[in-house]
N, C-alpha and C positions, 0 to 999 in steps of 0.2 A: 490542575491544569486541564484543561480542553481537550483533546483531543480527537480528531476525525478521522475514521477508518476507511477508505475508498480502495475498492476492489471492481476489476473491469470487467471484462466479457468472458463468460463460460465458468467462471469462478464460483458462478449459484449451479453449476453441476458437478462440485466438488465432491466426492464419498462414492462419484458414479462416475464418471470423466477418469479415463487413467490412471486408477488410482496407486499402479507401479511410478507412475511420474512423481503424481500430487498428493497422495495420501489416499485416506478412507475415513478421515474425518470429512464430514457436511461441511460447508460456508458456516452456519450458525455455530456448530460445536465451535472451529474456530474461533471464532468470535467470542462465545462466551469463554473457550479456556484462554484469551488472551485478557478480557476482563476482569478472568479471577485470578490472572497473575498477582502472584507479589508484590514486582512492578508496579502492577497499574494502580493500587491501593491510594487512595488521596485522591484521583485524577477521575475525569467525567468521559464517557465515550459517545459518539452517534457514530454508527457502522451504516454504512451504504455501498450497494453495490448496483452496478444498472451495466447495460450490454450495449448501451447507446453513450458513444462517443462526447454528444451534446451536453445530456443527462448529466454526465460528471463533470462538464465542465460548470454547467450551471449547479451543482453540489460546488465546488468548490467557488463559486462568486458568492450564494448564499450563505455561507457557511464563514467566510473569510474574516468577519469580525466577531464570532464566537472561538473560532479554533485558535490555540494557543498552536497548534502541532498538527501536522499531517503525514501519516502512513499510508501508502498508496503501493497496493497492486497492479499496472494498470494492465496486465496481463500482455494481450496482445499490440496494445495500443502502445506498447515500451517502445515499440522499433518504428512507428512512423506517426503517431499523433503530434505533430506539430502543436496542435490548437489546445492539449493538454498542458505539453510543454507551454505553452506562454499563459496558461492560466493559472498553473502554476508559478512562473516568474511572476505575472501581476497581481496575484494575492499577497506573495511576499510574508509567506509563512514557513517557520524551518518544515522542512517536508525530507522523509524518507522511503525509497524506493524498495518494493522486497517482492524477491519471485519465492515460491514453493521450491521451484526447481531451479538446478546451477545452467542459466540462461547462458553462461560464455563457454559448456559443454555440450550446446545440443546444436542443434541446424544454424547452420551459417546468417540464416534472416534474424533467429533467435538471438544472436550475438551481438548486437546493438542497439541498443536505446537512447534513443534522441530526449527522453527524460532525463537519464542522469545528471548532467550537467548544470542541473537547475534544482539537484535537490542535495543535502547534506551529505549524504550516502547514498549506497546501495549494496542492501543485504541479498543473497540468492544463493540458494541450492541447501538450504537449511531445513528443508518441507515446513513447518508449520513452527518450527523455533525462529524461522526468518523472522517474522512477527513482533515475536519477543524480541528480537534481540535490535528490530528496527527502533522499536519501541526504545529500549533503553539506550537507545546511541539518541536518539529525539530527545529523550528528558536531559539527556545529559545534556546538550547543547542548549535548550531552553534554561535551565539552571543557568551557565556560565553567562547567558546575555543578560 
């Protein structure tokens, strides 16, 4: 299967940004240790990250009749990107949502995402197993359709 990894704003200063929050792994080390999962064995990745709202909107039009699946950090953009949210809906791809951090323990703005409602799940507060574990709730639902 397919699979597209999108990851939003400030996430490419992962390893150096908080990393009592996020971790001390880089974006990339992510990325390749979710690759070299078990999981992901069989399956193809393109990972993208961009800090511009737009950018991943048009990642996910481009990408819409390659991806079988989509994994999506949208970081900041969880709690008020509308324009995410519906390009999401209009690709009409199973999609899952995953934070580093447990998003419904921190700041009250943190606490809502105007994403989820449009994606299969939503993995958060797992640091960097969110991933994996988004990952595997995705295959499993692509399997059953």
């Amino acid at each position: 299967m397919n699979i597209l990894v999108i990851n939003g704003p400030n996430l490419n200063l992962l390893g150096e940004r908080e990393p009592e929050i996020y971790g001390s792994n880089t974006l990339e080390e992510l990325m390749m240790w979710l690759e070299k999962s078990p999981e992901a064995t069989g399956h193809h990745f393109k990972f993208y990250q961009s800090n511009h709202e737009g950018e991943i909107i048009n990642t996910l039009h481009d990408e819409r009749h390659w991806a079988d699946g989509i994994v999506i950090n949208p970081a900041a953009f969880s709690h008020y990107s509308y324009a995410i949210r519906d390009a999401i809906s209009a690709v009409n791809i199973p999609t899952v949502e995953v934070h580093l951090s447990d998003i419904h323990h921190r700041e009250e703005f943190r606490q809502i995402s105007v994403i989820s409602k449009v994606c299969i799940d939503q993995i958060a507060g797992l640091g960097k197993a969110s991933y994996l574990e988004g990952l595997k709730v995705l295959l499993e639902q692509i399997s059953e359709d």
